[in-house]
C-alpha positions as CSV (number, residue, x, y, z in Angstrom):
1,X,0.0,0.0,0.0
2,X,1.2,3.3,-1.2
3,X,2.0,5.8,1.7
4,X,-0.4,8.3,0.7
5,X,-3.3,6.1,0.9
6,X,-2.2,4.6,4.3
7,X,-2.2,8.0,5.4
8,X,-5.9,8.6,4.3
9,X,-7.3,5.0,5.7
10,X,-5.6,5.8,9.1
11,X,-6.9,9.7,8.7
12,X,-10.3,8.0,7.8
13,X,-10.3,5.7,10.4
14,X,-9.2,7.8,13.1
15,X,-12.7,10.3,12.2
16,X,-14.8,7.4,12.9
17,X,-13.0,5.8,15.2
18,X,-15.8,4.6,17.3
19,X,-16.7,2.5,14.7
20,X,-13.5,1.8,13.0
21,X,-12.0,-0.4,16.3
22,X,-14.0,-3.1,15.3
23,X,-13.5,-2.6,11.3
24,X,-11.2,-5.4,10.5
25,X,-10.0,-3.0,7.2
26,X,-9.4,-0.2,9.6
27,X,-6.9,-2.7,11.7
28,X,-5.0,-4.0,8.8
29,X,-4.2,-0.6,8.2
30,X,-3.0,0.5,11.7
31,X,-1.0,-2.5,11.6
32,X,0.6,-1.9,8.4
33,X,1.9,1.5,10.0
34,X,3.3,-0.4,12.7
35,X,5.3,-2.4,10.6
36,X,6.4,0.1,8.9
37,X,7.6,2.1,12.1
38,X,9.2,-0.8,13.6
39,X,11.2,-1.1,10.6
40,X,12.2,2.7,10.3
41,X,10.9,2.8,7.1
42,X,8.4,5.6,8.5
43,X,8.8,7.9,11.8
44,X,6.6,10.5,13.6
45,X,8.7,13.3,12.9
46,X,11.0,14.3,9.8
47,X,13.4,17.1,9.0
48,X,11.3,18.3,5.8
49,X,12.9,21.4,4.1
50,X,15.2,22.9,7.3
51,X,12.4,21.9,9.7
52,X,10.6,18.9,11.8
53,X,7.4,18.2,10.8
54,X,5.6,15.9,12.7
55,X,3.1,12.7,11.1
56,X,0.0,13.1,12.9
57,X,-1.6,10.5,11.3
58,X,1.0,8.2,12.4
59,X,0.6,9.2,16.3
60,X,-3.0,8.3,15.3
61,X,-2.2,5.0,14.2
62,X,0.1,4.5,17.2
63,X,-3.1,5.4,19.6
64,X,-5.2,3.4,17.7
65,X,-3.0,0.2,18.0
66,X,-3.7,0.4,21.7
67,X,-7.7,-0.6,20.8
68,X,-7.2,-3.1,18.7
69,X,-4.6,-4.9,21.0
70,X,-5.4,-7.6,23.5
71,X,-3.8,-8.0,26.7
72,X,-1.4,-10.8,26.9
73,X,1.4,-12.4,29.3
74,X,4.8,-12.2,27.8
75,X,7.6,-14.0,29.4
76,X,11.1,-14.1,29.1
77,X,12.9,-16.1,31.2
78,X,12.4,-15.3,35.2
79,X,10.6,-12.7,34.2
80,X,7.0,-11.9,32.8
81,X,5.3,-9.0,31.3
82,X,1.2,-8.2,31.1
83,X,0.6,-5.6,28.2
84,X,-1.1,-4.9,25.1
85,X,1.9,-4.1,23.1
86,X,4.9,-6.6,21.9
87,X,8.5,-6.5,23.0
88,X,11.2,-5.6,20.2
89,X,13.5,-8.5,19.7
90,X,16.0,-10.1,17.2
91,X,18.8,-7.8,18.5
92,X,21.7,-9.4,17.0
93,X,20.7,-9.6,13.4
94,X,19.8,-6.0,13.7
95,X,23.1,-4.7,15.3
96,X,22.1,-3.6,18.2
97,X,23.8,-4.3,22.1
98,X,20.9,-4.6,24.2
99,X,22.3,-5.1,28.1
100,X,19.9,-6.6,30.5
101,X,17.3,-5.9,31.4
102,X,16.6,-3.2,28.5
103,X,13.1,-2.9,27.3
104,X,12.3,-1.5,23.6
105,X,8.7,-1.8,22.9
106,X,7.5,-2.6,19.2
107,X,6.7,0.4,16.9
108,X,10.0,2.0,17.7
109,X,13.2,2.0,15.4
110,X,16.6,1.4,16.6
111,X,19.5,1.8,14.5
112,X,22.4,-0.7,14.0
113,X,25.1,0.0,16.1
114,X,22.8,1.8,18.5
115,X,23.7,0.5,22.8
116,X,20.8,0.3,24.9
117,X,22.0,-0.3,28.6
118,X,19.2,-1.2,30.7
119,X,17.3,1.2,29.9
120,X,13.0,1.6,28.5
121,X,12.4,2.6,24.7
122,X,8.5,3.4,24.3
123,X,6.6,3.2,20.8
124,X,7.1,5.3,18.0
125,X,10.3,6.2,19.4
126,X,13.1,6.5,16.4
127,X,17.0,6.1,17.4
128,X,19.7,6.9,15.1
129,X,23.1,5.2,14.2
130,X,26.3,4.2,17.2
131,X,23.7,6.6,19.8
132,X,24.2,5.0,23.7
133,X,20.9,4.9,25.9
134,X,22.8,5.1,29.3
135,X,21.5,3.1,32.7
136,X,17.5,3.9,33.7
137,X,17.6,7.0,30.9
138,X,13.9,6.8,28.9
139,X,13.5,7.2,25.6
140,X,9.7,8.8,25.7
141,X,6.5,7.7,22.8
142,X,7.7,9.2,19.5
143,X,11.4,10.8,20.8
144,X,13.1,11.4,17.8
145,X,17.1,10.5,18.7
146,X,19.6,11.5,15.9
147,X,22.8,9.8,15.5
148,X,25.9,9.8,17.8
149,X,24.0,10.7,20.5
150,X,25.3,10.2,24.3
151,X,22.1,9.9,26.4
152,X,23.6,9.8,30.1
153,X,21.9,7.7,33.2
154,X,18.7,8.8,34.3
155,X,17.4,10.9,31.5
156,X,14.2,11.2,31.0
157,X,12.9,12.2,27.3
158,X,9.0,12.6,27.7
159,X,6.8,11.1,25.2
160,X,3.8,12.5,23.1
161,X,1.2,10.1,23.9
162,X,0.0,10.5,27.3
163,X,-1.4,12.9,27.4
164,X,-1.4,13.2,24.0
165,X,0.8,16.6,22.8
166,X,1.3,17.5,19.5
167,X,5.4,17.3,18.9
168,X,7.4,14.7,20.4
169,X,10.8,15.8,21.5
170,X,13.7,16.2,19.0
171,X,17.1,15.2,19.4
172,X,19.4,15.8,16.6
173,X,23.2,14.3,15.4
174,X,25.9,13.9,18.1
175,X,24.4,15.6,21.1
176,X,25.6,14.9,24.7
177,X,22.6,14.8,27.0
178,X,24.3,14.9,31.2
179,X,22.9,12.9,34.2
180,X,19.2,13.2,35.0
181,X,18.4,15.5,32.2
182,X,14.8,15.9,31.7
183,X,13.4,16.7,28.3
184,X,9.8,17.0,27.9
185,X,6.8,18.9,25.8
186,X,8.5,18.7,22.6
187,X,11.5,20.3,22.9
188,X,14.0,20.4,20.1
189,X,17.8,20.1,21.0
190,X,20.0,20.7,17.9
191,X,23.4,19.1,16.8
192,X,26.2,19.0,18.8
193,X,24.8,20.7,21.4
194,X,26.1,19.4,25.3
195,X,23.1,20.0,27.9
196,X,25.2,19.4,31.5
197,X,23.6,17.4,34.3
198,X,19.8,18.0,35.7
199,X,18.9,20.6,32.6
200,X,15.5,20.7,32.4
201,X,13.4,21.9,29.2
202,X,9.7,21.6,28.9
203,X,8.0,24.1,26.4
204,X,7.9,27.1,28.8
205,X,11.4,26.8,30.2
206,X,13.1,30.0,29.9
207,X,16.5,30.1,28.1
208,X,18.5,32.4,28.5
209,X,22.2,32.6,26.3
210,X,24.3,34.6,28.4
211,X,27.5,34.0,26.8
212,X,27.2,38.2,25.5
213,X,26.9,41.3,28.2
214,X,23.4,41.2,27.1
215,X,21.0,38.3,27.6
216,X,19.5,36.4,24.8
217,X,16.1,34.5,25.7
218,X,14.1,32.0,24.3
219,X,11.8,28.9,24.8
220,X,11.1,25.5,23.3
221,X,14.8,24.7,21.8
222,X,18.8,24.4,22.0
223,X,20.4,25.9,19.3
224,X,23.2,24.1,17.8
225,X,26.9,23.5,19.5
226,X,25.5,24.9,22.6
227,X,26.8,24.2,26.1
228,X,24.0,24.4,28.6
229,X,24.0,24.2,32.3
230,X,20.7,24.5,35.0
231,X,19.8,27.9,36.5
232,X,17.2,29.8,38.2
233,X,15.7,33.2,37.8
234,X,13.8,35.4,40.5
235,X,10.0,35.3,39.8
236,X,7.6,37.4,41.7
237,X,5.1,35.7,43.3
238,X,1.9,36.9,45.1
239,X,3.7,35.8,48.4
240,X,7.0,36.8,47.5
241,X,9.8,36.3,45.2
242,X,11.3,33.0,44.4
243,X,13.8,31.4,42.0
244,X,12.6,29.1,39.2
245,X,14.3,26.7,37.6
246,X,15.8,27.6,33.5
247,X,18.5,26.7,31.5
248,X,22.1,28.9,30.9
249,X,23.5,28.7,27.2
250,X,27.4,29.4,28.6
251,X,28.9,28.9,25.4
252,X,29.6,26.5,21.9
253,X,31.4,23.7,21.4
254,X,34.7,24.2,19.0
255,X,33.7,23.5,14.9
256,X,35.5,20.2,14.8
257,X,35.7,17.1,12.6
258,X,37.0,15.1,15.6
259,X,33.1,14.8,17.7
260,X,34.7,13.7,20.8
261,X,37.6,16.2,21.0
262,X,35.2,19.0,20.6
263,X,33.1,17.6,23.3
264,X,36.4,17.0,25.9
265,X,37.2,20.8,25.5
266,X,33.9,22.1,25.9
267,X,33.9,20.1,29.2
268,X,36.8,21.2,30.1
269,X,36.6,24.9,29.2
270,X,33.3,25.1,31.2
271,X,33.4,22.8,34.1
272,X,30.7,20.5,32.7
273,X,29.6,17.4,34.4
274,X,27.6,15.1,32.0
């Protein structure tokens, strides 16, 4: 089935989808995007034209698959599973170092030569090429993980799903994501940028680039190469004044061909802790 029609059966389906649950056409369909997704050759989000547009139709289908699936025990080895959705497998014929106990969930894409130590990867999710998914990090419903990418321990990317947001979060080429990082509301983090431990970015997160005698502000994205720390801001409050939490863009990493070299010195240069 042609892409374009897939997208209008699931677009259909999803009108009337009361009724389409139990229409056995309108279930072929969802599965078919499924399929695709878990074989990367769709994803939620693409970089159309020097910007990410997002697939609704395929979150659709995603939400969709939830209905038409039956709950079902799933056990592998000691231990057992009760859920509506199947467990990714077939690791070594697709590349991919899975340490235990690592959970990827079907509908997601990861690359070859992608390492996931134990660590969750929810549906839709898409994960590029030699990216590491450090110890307990979470890789949210529809993330979108570029290539090279270090995600540390305890990260937690947010998914799009529930509740159901339009833009998943966006992680582009050979980023360094630190410790306990939290990335959430469809943020968009740009190449080569290095966000130090405990940043957090939901959509209304102020960011504020002081690396000039003047401030720079803005919301909802890192631009590229930048080194970013945690901060706080005074707020006033009707009790009072008190410090939220934002980000600090304290400067870029060095234009390099070398990805790790440039990373080293913009640790060192700014005291980062990933």
């Amino acid at each position: 089935m042609k892409i374009d029609q897939l997208k209008l059966d699931i677009e259909t389906a999803w009108k009337n989808r009361k009724e389409s649950y139990t229409d056995s056409s309108s279930s072929r369909s969802v599965i078919h995007v499924m399929d695709l997704l878990e074989k990367g050759t769709i994803r939620v989000s693409e970089f159309v034209n020097g910007k990410w547009r997002v697939n609704e139709w395929i979150k659709q289908a995603i939400i969709m698959y939830f209905s038409i699936r039956k709950m079902n025990v799933v056990e592998l080895g000691p231990l057992e599973f009760y859920d509506k959705i199947p467990i990714k497998n077939k690791f070594q014929e697709k590349g991919i170092r899975v340490v235990p106990p690592a959970v990827a969930r079907y509908g997601s894409y990861i690359s070859p030569g992608v390492i996931l130590m134990p660590s969750y990867v929810n549906i839709g999710a898409y994960i590029g090429e030699k990216t590491m998914v450090d110890t307990w990090a979470t890789v949210g419903s529809c993330a979108q993980v570029g290539s090279g990418v270090h995600i540390s321990g305890g990260v937690g990317i947010g998914g799009v799903l529930e509740p159901i947001q339009a833009s998943p979060v966006i992680i582009e080429d050979d980023v360094f994501i630190g410790s306990r990082c939290i990335l959430v509301e469809g943020v968009i983090i740009e190449r080569e940028a290095v966000l130090g431990a405990n940043v957090v970015l939901t959509a209304s997160t102020k960011i504020f680039d002081v690396t000039n005698e003047k401030h720079v502000e803005r919301k909802g994205f890192i631009p590229k190469s930048s080194v970013v720390i945690p901060g706080s801001f005074p707020k006033k409050f009707p009790s009072g004044i008190y410090h939220v939490p934002c980000a600090l863009i304290i400067g870029k990493r060095k234009d390099s061909t070398n990805k790790k070299t440039s990373l080293n010195e913009a640790l060192r240069t700014h005291n980062i802790v990933l």
